[in-house]
Each structure stands twice: as structure tokens, then as C-alpha cells.
N, C-alpha and C positions, 0 to 999 in steps of 0.2 A: 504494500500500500504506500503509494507516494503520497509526501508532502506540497504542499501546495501554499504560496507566498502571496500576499496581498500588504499593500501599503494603506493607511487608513489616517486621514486627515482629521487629526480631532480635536485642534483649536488654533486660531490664528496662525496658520500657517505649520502647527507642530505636526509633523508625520510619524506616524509609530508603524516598526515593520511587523508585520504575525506570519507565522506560519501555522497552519492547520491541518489535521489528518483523519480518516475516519469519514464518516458519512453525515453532511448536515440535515440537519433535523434529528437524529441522535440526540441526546441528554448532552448537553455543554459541557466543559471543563475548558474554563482558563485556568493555565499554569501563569502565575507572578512570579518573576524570579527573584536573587535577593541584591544587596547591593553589589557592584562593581562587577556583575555576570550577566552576560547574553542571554538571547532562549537557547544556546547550546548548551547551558546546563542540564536543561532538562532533555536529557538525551533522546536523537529520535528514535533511537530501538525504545526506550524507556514510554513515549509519546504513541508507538505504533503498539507498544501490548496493550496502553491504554485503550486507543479504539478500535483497538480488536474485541474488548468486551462488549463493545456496543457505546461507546462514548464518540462524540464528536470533539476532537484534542484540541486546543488550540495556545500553542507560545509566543513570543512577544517580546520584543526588546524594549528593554523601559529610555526614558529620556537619559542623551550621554552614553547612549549601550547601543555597539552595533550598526545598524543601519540606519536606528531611527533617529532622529533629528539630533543634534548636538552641539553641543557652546562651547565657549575656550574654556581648555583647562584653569580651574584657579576662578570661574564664574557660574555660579546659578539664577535661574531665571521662572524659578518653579520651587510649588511648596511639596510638601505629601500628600497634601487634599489634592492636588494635580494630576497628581501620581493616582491616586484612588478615582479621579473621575477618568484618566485616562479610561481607566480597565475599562469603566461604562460606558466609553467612547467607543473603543472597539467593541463591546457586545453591542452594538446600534450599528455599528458597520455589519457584522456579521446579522445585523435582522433577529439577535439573540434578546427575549424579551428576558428569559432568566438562565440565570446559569450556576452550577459549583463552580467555588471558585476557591483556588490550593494555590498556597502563596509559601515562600523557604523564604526566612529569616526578615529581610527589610518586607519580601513578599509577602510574610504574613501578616505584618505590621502595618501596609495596606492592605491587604484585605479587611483586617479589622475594621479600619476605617470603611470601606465600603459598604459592609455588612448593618456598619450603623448609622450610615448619611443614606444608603439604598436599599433596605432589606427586602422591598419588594423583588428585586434582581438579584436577591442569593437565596439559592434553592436550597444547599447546603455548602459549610465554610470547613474548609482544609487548614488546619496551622501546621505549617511544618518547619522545626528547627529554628522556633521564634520565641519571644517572649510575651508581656500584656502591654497592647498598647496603652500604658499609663502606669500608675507607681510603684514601682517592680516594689515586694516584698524585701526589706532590710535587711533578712536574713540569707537570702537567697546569694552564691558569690557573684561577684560581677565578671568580666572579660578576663579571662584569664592571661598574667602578666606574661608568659611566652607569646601570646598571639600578638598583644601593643606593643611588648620589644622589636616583633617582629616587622611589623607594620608600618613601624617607623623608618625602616631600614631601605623602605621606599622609594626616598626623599632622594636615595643615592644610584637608584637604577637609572642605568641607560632606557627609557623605553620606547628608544628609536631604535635600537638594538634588538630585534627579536631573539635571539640565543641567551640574551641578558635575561632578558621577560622572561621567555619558557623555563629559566634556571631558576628565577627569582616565585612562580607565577605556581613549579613543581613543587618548590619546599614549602610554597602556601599548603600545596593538598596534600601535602606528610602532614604539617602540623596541624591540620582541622582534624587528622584523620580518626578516629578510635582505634580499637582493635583488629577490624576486620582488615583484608587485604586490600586494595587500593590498584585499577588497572590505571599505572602509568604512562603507558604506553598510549592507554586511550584518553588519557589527559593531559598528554601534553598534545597529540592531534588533535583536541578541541582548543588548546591554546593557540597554538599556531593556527588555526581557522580564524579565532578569535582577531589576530593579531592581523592578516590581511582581510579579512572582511567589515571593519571596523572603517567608519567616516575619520573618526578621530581616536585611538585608541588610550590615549590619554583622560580623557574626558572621564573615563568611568570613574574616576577618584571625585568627581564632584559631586558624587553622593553624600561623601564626608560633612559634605556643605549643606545639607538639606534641616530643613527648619519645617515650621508649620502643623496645622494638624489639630492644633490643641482645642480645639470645639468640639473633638469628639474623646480627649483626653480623660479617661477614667470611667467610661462609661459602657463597657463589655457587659454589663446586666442588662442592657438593653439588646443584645445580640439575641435576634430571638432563631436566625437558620440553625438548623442543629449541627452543630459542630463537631469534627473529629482531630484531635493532636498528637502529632505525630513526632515522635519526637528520641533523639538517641541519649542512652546513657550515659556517653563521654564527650558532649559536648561542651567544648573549650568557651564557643563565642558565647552563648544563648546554655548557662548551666540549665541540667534536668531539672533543676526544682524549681524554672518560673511555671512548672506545668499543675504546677497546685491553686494557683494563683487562675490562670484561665480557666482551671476545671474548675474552682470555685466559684469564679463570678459567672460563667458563659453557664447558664442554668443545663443549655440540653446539650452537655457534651461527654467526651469521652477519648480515650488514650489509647494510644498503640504506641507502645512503650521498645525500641529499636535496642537491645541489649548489645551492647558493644559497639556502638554505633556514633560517630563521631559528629560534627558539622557539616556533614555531606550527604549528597544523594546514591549512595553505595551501590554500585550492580549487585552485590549480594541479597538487600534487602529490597531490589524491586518485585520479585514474585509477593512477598509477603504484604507488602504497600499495594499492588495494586489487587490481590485477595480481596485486601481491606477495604478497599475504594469502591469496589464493585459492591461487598454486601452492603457497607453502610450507604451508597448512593441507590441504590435498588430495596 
């Protein structure tokens, strides 16, 4: 089953690129990715078991990611409520009145937002590898300090250099990684895609820069689609324990709990995710 690409103009001149798989009129699924990643995070083998269950898939590069529109590095021109009407921009191009929508890390953190400026247009919400959008729990740890030492170390990449990137870009997905094994091989060939299919590939760091949002800041008891979180053990960026906190306030939700499972979308655990995707969306 091939993928299929579509550009979709969804405000003043901003374009955002999708690609879609599977059969329209199927049950929806926008994938939201998380900061500084393409839609080739979300793998297209990973997109095609999707709609092979009977889903109509659809990925998407956020603003600054990719194809779709982007500004100088070091400049933002957009909030997160941007970001969250994007999404409803492109289900309006797609003629999608409702849709699930499964959002990884910054992804989930809009969808949140969506779920609560739009609930008519979320059938069911995905959190995966995120936190609550609003006052993380005190006790919960924060970023774990290998990830910001590493983060930092940024500042000194060539990333006009792609051998630089892919060296720098590889040790990112060692250290998100958990337990499980890790195909490097197929991650550095979506980096290197990354890296010539990119308008600007600098640009992705102006995520860092993103503000906004706070109108819907603290307010996930209002989340009324029923909610599934997904979420791994060993996660460095986003610790396991902000998921007590969402399952507490999101009244109709519930966990799939990734045992060994890092910051990442693992080939290992995609049978078991999309198992899960299929009973709780059906």
C-alpha cells in the first residue's frame, strides 16, 4: 500500500506537508509528531500496519519540520495553539469531520490542546511518550540531566555537515533509548532523509522557542474523548510517572504501560501498540 502526499494551506500562506495511507473514509488517525522530528518518525512500515487494520493513517510535518513551511533558525512566528489548530486545518483539508488523534511527546502536548479547544473533532486521544499539559506533579523527576548535557552540545554541531548531524543526531537515539535494541541502521537512513528532504534543516530547533497555549493550561478534566497513554518505562525526557497525573485528571483513560521502553517509537513494540490501537479505537 502506497503512501500518498498532499500539501494543505492552513493559514496565511502556512503550508503543512501530510502524507496518508490506507483507504479514506476508514476511521482517521492523525499521527502528531514530537519536537525537532519529521513525519518520518513515524515510520511508514509502522503507518502501513496501521491501515492495514482498517485505519485511514495520516502524518505530517509540523511548522520548521520538513517540507512544510519554515523561518530562520533563531525565529518563531507561531504559538502551540497554532500548532493544535494546525492539526484541525489539515482534518478540513482531508474533509475529516472527526478523527483519533496520537500525538509523541511535544505531539501529545498538542493534542491535548486540541482535545480541549475541539472535542467535537476527537473521537479518541493517543498520548504517547508525553507529559500533562499543565502543572507537572512536584514529585515527578524532570529531564533527565544526561539528555540537557547533551542537548546543549548542539550549539557546536556543524549542521551543514550531514556526517556531523547523523553522528550527533545517532547518539541522540542511544541516549533516548531504554532497554530494548535500537535498529541503527534504520535510523540513521531516516536521518539522512531527514537531512536532504528538509526546506531548512536547521529550523527544527525553533521548537525550543515555542510559547503559548496557556488558555487551555491545567484543564485535562475537561478532556472528555477517551483517552489511551502510552507510555515507556525508561523514559529519560517525559519520566513514567507524569502518567498518574493524566490518568488522574483525563476521567476516561487508560495505560499501556511499554516495559523497557525508552523515549522512542521502538520497532519492537509496534505489534503490541498497534494490538492496542485497534481494540481501544474499535
Amino acid at each position: 500500500m502506497k503512501s500518498h502526499a498532499e500539501k494543505i494551506i492552513v493559514k496565511n500562506g502556512i503550508s503543512i506537508y501530510t502524507e496518508h495511507f490506507g483507504k479514506p473514509g476508514n476511521p482517521a488517525i492523525l499521527l502528531i509528531a514530537g519536537a525537532t522530528v519529521s513525519l518520518l518518525y513515524w515510520d511508514k512500515e509502522f503507518c502501513k500496519k496501521l491501515s492495514q487494520q482498517g485505519f485511514f493513517v495520516i502524518r505530517y510535518d509540523n511548522r520548521d519540520i520538513g517540507k512544510s513551511t519554515t523561518g530562520k533558525p533563531g525565529s518563531i512566528s507561531y504559538s502551540m495553539e497554532d500548532l493544535a489548530d494546525d492539526a484541525i486545518h489539515i482534518l478540513d483539508g482531508y474533509h475529516i469531520r472527526q478523527a483519533n488523534i496520537m500525538g509523541i511527546s511535544l505531539g501529545g502536548l498538542i493534542g491535548q490542546i486540541v482535545a480541549i479547544k475541539y472535542p467535537e473533532r476527537v473521537g479518541s486521544l493517543v498520548l504517547m511518550s508525553t507529559g500533562p499539559w499543565g502543572t507537572p506533579d512536584p514529585k515527578v523527576p524532570e529531564m533527565d540531566k544526561q539528555i540537557i548535557d547533551f542537548q546543549a552540545k548542539a550549539m557546536h554541531v556543524n549542521w551543514d555537515d550531514e556526517n556531523a548531524t547523523v553522528k550527533y543526531m545517532l547518539e541522540s537515539a542511544h541516549l533516548m533509548a531504554g532497554q530494548k535494541a535500537v535498529n541503527y541502521a534504520k535510523e540513521e537512513e531516516r536521518v539522512r532523509a531527514d537531512f536532504h528532504r528538509s526546506i531548512n534543516y536547521r529550523s527544527m530547533f525553533n521548537h525550543a522557542l515555542l510559547q503559548g497555549g496557556e488558555a487551555y493550561y491545567d484543564r485535562l478534566n475537561e478532556i472528555k474523548s477517551p483517552t489511551l497513554i502510552i507510555h515507556g518505562s525508561e523514559d529519560k525526557i517525559w519520566h513514567f510517572g507524569h502518567t498518574d497525573k493524566l490518568l488522574s485528571e483525563i476521567k476516561n483513560s487508560e495505560l499501556l504501560k511499554l516495559n523497557g521502553t525508552g523515549h522512542e517509537l521502538n520497532d519492537n513494540d509496534w505489534d503490541m501498540i498497534i494490538n492496542r490501537l485497534n481494540e481501544f479505537m474499535n
